[in-house]
C-alpha positions in Angstrom: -56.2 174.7 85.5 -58.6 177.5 84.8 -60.5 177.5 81.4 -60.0 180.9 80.1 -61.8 182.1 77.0 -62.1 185.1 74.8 -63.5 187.5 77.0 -61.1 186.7 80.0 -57.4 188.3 78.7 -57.2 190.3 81.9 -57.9 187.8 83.9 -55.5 185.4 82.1 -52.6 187.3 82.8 -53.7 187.5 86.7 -54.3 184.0 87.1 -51.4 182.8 85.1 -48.7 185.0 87.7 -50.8 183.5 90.4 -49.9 179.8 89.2 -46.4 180.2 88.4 -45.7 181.4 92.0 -46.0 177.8 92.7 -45.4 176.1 89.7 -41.9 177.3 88.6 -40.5 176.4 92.2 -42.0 173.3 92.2 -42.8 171.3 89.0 -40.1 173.2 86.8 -37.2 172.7 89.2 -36.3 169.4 87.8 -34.9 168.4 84.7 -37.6 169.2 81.3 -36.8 169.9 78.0 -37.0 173.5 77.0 -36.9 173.9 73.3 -38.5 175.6 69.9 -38.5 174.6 66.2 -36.8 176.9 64.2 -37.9 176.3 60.5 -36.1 176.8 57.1 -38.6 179.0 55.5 -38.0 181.8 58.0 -33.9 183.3 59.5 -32.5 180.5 61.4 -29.7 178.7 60.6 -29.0 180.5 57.1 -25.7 182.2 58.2 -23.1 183.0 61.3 -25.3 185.8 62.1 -28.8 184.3 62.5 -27.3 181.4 63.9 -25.3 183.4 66.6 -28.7 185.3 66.9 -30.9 182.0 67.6 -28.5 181.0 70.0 -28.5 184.2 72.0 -32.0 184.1 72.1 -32.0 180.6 73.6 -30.0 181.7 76.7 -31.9 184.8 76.6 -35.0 182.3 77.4 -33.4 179.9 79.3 -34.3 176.9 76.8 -31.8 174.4 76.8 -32.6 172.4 73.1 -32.7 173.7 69.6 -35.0 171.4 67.1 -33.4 173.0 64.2 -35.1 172.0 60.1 -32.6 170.8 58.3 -34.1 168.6 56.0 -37.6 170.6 54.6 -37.0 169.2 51.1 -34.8 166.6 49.4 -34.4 169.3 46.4 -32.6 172.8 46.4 -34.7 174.1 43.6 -36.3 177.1 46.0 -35.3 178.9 48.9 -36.0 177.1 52.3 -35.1 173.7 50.2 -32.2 171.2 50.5 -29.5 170.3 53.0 -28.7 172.7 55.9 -25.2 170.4 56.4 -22.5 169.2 54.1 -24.3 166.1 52.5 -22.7 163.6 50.5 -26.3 162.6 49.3 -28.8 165.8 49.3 -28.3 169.0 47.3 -27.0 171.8 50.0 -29.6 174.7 50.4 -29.4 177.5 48.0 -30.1 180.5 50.9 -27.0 179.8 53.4 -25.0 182.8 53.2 -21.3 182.7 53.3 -20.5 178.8 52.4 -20.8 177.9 55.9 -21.9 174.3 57.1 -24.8 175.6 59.1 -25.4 172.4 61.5 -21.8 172.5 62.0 -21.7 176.1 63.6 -25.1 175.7 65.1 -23.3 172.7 67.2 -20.6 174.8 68.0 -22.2 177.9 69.5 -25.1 175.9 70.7 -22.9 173.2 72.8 -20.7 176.1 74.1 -24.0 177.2 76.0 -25.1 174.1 76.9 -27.6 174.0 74.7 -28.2 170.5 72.3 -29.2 170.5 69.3 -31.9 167.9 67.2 -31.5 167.7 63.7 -35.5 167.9 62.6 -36.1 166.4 59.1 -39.0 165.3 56.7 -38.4 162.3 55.2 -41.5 161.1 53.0 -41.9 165.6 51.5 -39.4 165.1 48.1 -39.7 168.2 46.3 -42.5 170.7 44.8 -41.4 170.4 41.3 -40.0 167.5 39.1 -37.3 166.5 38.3 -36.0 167.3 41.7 -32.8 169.9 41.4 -29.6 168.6 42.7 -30.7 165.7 44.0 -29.1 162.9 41.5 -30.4 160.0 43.5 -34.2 160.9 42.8 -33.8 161.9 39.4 -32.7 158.5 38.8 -35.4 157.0 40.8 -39.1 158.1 39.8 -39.9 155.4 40.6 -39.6 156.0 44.2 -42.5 158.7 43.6 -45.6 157.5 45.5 -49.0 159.1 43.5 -52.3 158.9 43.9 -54.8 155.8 43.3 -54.8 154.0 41.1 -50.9 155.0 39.5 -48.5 153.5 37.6 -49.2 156.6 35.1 -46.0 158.1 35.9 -44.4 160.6 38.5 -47.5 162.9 39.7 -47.9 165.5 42.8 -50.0 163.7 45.7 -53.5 165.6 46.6 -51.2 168.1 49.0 -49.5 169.2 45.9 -46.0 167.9 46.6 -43.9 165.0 45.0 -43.8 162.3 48.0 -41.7 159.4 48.6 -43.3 155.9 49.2 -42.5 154.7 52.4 -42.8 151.2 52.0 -40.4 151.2 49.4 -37.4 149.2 50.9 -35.3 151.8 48.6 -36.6 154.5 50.2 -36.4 153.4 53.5 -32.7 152.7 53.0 -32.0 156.1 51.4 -34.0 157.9 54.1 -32.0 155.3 56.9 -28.8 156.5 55.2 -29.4 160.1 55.4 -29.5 159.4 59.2 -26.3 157.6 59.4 -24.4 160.6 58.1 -25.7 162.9 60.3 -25.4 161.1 63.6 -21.8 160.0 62.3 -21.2 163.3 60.9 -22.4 165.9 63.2 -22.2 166.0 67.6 -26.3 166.5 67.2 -28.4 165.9 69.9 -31.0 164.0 68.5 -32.7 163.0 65.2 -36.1 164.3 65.0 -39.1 163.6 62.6 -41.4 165.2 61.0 -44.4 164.3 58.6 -43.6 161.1 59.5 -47.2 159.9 58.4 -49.3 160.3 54.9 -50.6 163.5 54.3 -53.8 162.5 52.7 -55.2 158.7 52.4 -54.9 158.9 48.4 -51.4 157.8 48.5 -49.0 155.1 48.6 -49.4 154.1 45.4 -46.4 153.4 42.7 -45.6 155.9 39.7 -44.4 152.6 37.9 -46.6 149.2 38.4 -43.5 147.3 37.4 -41.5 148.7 39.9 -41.2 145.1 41.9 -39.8 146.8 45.4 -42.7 149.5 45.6 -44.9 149.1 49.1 -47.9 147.9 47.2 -46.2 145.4 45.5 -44.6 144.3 48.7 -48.3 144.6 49.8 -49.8 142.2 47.1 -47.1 139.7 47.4 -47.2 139.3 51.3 -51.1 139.3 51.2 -51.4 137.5 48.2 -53.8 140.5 46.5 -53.9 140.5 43.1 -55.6 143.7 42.9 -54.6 147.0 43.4 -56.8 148.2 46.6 -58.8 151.2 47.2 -57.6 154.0 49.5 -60.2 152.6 52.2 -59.4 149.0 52.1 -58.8 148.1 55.6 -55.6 145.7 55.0 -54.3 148.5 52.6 -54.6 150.9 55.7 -52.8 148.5 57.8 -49.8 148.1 55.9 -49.4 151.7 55.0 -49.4 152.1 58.7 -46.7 149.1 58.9 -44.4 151.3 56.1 -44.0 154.3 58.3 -43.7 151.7 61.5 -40.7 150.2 59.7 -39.0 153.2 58.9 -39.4 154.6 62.9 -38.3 151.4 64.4 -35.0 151.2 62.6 -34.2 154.3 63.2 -34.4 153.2 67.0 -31.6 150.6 66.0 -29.4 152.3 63.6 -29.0 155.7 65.5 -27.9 154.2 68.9 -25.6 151.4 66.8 -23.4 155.0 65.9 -21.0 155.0 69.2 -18.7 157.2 67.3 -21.3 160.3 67.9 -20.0 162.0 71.4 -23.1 162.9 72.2 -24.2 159.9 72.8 -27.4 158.5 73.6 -28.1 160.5 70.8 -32.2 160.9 71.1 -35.1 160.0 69.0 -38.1 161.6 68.4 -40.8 162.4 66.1 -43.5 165.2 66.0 -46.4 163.8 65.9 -49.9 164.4 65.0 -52.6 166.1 67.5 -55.8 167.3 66.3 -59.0 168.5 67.3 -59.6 166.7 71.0 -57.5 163.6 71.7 -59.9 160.9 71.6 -60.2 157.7 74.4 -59.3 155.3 71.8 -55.9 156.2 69.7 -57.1 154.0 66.8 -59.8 157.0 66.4 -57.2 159.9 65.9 -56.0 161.7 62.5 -52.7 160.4 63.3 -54.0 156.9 62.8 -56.1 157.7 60.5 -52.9 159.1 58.4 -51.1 156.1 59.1 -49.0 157.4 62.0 -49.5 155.1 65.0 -47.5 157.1 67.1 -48.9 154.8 70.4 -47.2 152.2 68.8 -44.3 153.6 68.5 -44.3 154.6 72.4 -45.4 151.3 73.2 -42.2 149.6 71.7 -40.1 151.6 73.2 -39.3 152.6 69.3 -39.2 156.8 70.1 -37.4 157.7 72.9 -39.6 161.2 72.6 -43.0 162.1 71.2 -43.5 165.9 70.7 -47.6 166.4 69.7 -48.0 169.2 67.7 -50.6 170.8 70.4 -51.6 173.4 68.3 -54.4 175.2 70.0 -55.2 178.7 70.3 -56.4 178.5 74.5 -58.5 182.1 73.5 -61.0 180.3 71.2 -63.8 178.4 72.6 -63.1 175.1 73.6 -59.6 174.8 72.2 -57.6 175.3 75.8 -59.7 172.1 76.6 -58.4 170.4 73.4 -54.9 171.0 74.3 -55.3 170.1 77.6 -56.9 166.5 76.6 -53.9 165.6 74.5 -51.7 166.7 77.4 -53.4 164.0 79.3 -53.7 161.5 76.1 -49.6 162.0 75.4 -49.1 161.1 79.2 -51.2 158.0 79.4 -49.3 156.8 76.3 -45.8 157.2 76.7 -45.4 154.1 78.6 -42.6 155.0 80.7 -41.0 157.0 78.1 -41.2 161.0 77.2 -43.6 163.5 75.9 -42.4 166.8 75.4 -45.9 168.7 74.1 -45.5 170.9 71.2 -47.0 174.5 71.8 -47.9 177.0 69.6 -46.8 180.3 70.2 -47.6 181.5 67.0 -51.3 181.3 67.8 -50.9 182.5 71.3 -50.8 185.5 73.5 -47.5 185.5 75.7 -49.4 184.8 78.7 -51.6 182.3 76.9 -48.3 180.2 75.7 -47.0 180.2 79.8 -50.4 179.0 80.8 -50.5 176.0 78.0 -46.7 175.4 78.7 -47.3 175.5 82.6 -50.5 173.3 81.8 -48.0 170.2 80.1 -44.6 170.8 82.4 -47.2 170.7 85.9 -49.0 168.0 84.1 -46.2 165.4 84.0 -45.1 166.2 80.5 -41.0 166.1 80.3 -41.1 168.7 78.6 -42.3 171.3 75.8 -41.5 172.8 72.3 -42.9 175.8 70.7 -43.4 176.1 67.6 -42.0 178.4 66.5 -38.6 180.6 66.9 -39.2 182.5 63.9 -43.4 183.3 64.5 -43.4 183.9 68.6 -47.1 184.9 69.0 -50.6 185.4 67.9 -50.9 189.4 66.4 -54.2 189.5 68.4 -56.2 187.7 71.0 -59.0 186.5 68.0 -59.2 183.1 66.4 -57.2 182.0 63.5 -54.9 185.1 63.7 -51.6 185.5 61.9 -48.5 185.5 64.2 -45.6 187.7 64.2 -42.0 187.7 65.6 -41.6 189.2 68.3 -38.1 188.8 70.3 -39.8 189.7 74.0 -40.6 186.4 74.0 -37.6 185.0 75.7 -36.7 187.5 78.2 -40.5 187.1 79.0 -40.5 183.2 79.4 -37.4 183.5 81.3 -39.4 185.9 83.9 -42.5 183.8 83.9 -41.9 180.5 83.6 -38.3 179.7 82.8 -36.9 181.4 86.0 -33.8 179.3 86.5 -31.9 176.9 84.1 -32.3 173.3 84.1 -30.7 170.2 82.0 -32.6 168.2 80.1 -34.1 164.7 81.3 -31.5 161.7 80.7 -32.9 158.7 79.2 -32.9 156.1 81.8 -33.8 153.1 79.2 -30.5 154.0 77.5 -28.1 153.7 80.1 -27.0 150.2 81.3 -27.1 151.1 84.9 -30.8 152.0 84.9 -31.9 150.3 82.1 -34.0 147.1 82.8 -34.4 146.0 78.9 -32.2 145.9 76.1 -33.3 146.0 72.1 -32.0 143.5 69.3 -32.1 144.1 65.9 -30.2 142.4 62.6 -31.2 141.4 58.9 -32.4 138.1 57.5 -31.5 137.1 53.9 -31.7 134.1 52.3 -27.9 132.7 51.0 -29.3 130.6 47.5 -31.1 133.6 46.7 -28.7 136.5 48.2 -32.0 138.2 48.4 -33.2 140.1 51.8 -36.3 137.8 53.2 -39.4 140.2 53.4 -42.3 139.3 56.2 -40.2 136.9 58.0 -41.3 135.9 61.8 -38.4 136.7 63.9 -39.1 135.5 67.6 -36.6 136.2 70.5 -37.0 133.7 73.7 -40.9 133.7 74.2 -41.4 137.5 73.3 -44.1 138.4 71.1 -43.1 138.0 67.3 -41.8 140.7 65.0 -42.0 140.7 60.9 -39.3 141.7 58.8 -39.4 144.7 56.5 -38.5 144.9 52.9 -34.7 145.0 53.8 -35.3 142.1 55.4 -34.5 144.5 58.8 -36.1 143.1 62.3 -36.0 145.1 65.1 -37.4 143.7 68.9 -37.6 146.3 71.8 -38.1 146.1 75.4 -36.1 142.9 75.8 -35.8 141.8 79.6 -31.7 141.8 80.2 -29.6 142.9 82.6 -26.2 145.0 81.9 -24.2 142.2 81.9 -26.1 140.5 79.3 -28.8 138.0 79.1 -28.7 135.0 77.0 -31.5 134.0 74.1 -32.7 132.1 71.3 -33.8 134.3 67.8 -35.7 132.2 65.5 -36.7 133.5 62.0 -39.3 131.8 60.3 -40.4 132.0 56.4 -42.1 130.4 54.2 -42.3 127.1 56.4 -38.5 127.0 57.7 -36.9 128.1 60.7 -33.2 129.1 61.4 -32.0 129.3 65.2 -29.2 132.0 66.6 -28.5 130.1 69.7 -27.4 132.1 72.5 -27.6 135.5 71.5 -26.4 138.1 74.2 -28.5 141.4 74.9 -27.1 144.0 77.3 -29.7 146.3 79.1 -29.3 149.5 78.0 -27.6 148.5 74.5 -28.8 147.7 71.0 -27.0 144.7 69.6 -27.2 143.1 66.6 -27.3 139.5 64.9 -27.9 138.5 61.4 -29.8 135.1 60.3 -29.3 133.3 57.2 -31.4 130.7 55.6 -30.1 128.0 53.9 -26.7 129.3 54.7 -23.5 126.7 53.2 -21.8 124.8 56.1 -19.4 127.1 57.9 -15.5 127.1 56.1 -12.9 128.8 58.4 -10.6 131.3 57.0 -7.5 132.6 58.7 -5.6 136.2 57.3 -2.2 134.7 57.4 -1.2 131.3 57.3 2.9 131.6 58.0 4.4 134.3 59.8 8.4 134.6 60.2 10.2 136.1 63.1 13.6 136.8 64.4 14.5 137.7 68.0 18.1 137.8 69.6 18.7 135.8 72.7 17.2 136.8 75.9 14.7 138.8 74.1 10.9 139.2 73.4 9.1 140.0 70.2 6.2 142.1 70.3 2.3 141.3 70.3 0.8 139.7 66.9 -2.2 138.8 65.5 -4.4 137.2 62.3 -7.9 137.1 61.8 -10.4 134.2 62.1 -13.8 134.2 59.9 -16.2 131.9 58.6 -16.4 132.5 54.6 -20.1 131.8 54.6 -22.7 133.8 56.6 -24.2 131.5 59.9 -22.5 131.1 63.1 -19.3 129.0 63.3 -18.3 128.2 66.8 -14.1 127.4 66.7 -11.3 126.9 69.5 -7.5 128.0 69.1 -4.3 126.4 70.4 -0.3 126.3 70.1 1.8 123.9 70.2 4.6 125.5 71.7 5.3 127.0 75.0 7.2 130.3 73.7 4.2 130.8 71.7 0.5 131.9 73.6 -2.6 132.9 71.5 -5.8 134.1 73.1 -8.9 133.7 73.2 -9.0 130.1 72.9 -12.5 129.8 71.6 -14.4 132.4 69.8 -17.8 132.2 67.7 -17.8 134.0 64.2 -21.2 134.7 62.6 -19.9 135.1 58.9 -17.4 136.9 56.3 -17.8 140.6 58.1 -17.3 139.2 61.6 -13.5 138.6 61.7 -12.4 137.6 64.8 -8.7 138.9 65.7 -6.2 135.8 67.6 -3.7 137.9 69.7 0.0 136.3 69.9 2.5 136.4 72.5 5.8 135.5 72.5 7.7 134.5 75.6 11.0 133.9 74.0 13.7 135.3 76.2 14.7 132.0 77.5 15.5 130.4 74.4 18.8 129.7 73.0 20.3 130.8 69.9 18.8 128.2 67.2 15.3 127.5 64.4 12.1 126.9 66.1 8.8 126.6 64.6 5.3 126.5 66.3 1.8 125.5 64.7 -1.1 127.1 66.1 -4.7 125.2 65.1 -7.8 127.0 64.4 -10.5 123.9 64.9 -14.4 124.4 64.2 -16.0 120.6 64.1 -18.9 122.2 62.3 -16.9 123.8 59.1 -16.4 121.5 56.3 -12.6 122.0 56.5 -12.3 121.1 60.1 -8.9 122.8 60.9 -6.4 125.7 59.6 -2.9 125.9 60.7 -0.8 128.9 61.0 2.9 128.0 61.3 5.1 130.3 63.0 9.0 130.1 62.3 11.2 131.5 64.7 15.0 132.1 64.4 16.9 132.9 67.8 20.2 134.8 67.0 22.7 135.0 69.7 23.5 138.5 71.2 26.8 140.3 69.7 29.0 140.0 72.9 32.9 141.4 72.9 34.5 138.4 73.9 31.6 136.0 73.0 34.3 134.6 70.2 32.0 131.2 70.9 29.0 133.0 70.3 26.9 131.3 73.2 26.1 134.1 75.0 28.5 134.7 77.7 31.7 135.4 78.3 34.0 132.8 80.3 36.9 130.6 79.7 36.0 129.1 77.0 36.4 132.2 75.3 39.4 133.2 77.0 41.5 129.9 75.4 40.4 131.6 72.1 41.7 135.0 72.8 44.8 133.5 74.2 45.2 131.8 71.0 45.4 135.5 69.2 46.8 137.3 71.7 50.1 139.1 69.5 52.1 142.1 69.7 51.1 145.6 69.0 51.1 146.7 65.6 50.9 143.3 64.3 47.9 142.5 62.6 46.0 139.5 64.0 46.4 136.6 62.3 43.3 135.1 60.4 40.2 133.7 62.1 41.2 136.5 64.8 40.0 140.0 63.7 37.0 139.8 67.2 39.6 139.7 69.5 40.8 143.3 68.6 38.6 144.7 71.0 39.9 148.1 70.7 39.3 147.8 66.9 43.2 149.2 66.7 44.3 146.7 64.3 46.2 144.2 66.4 45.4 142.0 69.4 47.7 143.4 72.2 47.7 143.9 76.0 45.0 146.9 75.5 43.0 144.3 73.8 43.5 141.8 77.1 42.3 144.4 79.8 38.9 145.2 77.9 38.4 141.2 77.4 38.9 141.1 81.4 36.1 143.4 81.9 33.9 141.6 79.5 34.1 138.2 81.3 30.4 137.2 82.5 31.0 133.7 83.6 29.5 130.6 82.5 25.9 130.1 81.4 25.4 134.4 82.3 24.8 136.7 79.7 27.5 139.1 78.0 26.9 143.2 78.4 26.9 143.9 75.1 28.5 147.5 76.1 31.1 145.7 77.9 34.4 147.1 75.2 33.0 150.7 75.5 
């Protein structure tokens, strides 16, 4: 790639032409990810119209994904603040126009163009003033407020001059975690993408109320068994404020693919990520790290399915195209077999500047790019550090440079079960005498490397060795000196499953939904399918079998495991009864587990065949044959003469006497011995 610099803007846009000749035919062919941010602070989402506008200008570009802000602030007090979807939990922005649900439409017009959408959001940036507007579940919580060392002086603005959440708060991470859920359960989106998913300044983390016992630092001083309250360089400090925002990403991985209701399933993860100045050889010497974003990690454990560097770099000014291009190359060498898609800035760039830096990452073995942003599309001149403007040229341009035909984006080949290779595991630890969540447990599956637990007592292990059909393994947690064993837990390339562990968990009691049931079939007959439930009161695996006692009376399975009260297992019942005979049955089905304190439960099912109505059946055995025949000739009479007691079923024709008319239908009810009546036979 050519190093262009100040001086060379002609030449730029020469050279640039030159390389796409090749480069759109060849690298850009394939599958990449085409998208921009469009922020809240500038027209987006805020109504039909910009929304039918951002869209337009997507096809107009060719781009294929829209990372649209819909989180900026967990307030509404300003403009560009608040909820850009119907939330049950954050304050809806104060600027949409109309009453719309903007992620809604932007779905809608976006999917009909085959374009996805990524719901971008900032979890840790609460709100500029306090207390923050609409947002009830902050008021009530300062102490969620994260200040400045050495705190517990009340809620306070960190050095960036915003109110900020503290992230290893397990309140917090659970509010943050439920946000999530209602948007991937809520919303067709895309993707969930982070941002300022790191400390802005090193002077934070601490807790606006010291006797708040679920803040990060005092998780910190009880795991590390630090009486003190640490500086903002202490080196363990560092390390667990790194561990906070590791524990929020890693969940995420677990509780956004665990949604299979979402249609747009695998719904993808990603996070934009920090990328200043060069990209140095060793990541632990980066801003990111040194913000407490160890977004290696994260790619490492297979925890983000995307990065997206924020690549900001103005290729006009000195060495600053080299910059770009050596985080390029850094994001590649530490995906680890997952995607980069570099963030660009076209707001600092000339358009043929953007194409070179964009052609630069796509040619480079990025899977794509974003720019940031829709709303700011270039620099206003070719000198450092100017401002940007909008300018709308911009897509029909990348479509003609670089964008010259449309592509999908790249599928995720570590989510599907036929290409995956490795599957992910994740549950929650608690202890049952306490009925607290066990913090900084060891969780170990098979002979993978360890994992701790975070404040929610949440572990989540990655990159698990299975194949699709499942792969057996041990998961031992380990705390304060005891172990507990899942034995035999299944994990499905491709898929995230989930098992719980309890310590000191009560021997297993079973429980059963119904204990009688009562049914009533008529001969020759079969009832339809039933069922109860199966579950062991107390949480801990409790391994149980399932059998009848009667023939007319199959259940299935016939062995089950359940791990606890929320794991109901449903017993299907089928009932071949169409050979019995009129008459009471009763069947006893046996739940047995030989490691539950109550050993067995019985459900009793009572049956009661009834006997087909027949005309002519006066015996009521089913048929109709002689039998029946020396009955009827017993009230065989004369017509109009009423039938005389005990004989009212012979009158066939239902005229009031039992006559010849009655004879000829009883004739052409007659079935035989032992074969059953037509019910319809007198019509």
């Amino acid at each position: 790639m050519l190093k262009i610099g100040p001086a060379g803007q002609s030449r730029t846009a020469v050279c640039c032409c030159l390389l796409l000749a090749w480069s759109a035919s060849a690298a850009h062919g394939q599958a990449k990810f085409r998208g921009f941010w469009a922020d809240a602070f500038r027209a987006g989402i805020k109504s039909t119209s910009q929304i039918d506008t951002l869209v337009g200008q997507a096809v107009s570009g060719r781009y294929n994904a829209i990372v649209a802000q819909v989180l900026p602030f967990h307030d509404n007090g300003a403009s560009s603040h608040g909820a850009y979807w119907n939330s049950s939990i954050l304050p809806k922005a104060p600027d949409i126009v109309g009453g719309i649900d903007p992620l809604a439409y932007l779905c809608t017009k976006a999917h009909e163009n085959n374009i996805e959408v990524h719901a971008w959001l900032l979890p840790y940036r609460a709100c500029t003033s306090w207390p923050p507007a609409g947002n009830t579940i902050l008021q009530s919580s300062p102490q969620w407020i994260s200040v400045p060392y050495p705190g517990g002086s009340g809620v306070a603005k960190t050095d960036d001059d915003f109110y900020m959440l503290d992230p290893g708060s397990p309140h917090v991470q659970d509010y943050l975690i439920s946000i999530v859920q209602e948007l991937v359960t809520d919303y067709p989106i895309d993707g969930i993408h982070w941002d300022y998913i790191r400390y802005t300044c090193s002077n934070a983390g601490y807790p606006s109320d010291n006797s708040y016992y679920y803040s990060g630092l005092k998780r910190f001083q009880r795991i590390y068994s630090y009486a003190s309250v640490p500086a903002e360089n202490t080196g363990w400090w560092n390390d667990f404020r790194r561990r906070e925002t590791d524990e929020l990403v890693r969940r995420c991985r677990a509780e956004i693919a665990s949604i299979t209701s979402n249609p747009r399933q695998p719904v993808r993860f990603s996070a934009a990520v920090f990328a200043t100045g060069s990209a140095p050889t060793v990541f632990s010497s980066s801003a990111a790290y040194a913000r407490f974003q160890n977004w290696q990690l994260w790619m490492q454990q297979g925890w983000l399915d995307t990065c997206c560097p924020m690549n900001y770099k103005e290729e006009h000014c000195g060495s600053e195209g080299a910059m770009y291009q050596s985080w390029v190359n850094a994001a590649n060498n530490w995906k680890y077999n997952r995607h980069t898609f570099c963030g660009q800035a076209n707001y600092k760039n000339t358009f043929a500047n953007s194409v070179t830096q964009m052609d630069y990452a796509l040619s480079s073995g990025a899977e794509g790019v974003v720019n940031y942003s829709y709303g700011v599309t270039r620099t206003s001149q070719a000198v450092c550090d100017a401002g940007g403007v909008a300018d709308s040229s911009w897509y029909p341009y990348v479509s003609s440079n670089l964008y010259t035909s449309t592509v999908a984006t790249p599928t995720m080949p570590w989510r599907d079960p036929a290409t995956a290779t490795e599957g992910t595991v994740w549950g929650r630890v608690s202890n049952w005498e306490t009925g607290e969540w066990v913090d900084n447990a060891t969780v170990q599956v098979g002979s993978l490397g360890s994992v701790y637990t975070d404040g929610n007592g949440y572990y989540v292990v990655t990159l698990v060795p299975a194949s699709a059909a499942g792969t057996s393994y041990n998961i031992t947690a380990t705390a304060s000196g005891t172990s507990i064993t899942k034995q035999g837990a299944i994990i499905k390339a491709g898929d995230v499953v989930r098992y719980d562990l309890v310590f000191n968990a009560q021997d297993p009691f079973i429980a059963i939904s119904t204990s009688v049931f009562s049914k009533m079939v008529e001969m020759g007959q079969q009832l339809p399918l039933d069922s109860f439930d199966v579950w062991n009161v107390y949480p801990g695996d409790m391994p149980f079998t399932v059998t009848s006692n009667a023939n007319w009376l199959q259940v299935w399975p016939t062995s089950g495991t359940t791990s606890g009260p929320t794991d109901k297992q449903s017993i299907g019942m089928a009932f071949p009864t169409q050979d019995l005979i009129p008459g009471a049955y009763q069947a006893v089905v046996t739940v047995a587990a030989p490691s539950s304190s109550n050993g067995t439960r019985t459900v009793t099912v009572n049956l009661q065949v009834v006997p087909v109505i027949v005309p002519g059946d006066f015996n009521s055995d089913g048929d109709v044959d002689l039998d029946d025949f020396a009955i009827f000739q017993a009230c065989l009479g004369n017509p109009g003469i009423p039938p005389v007691s005990g004989c009212g079923a012979a009158d066939l024709d239902e005229d009031g006497d039992v006559d010849q008319s009655d004879r000829l239908k009883f004739v052409g009810c007659i079935s035989g011995e032992g074969i059953l009546g037509n019910p319809d036979c007198a019509e």
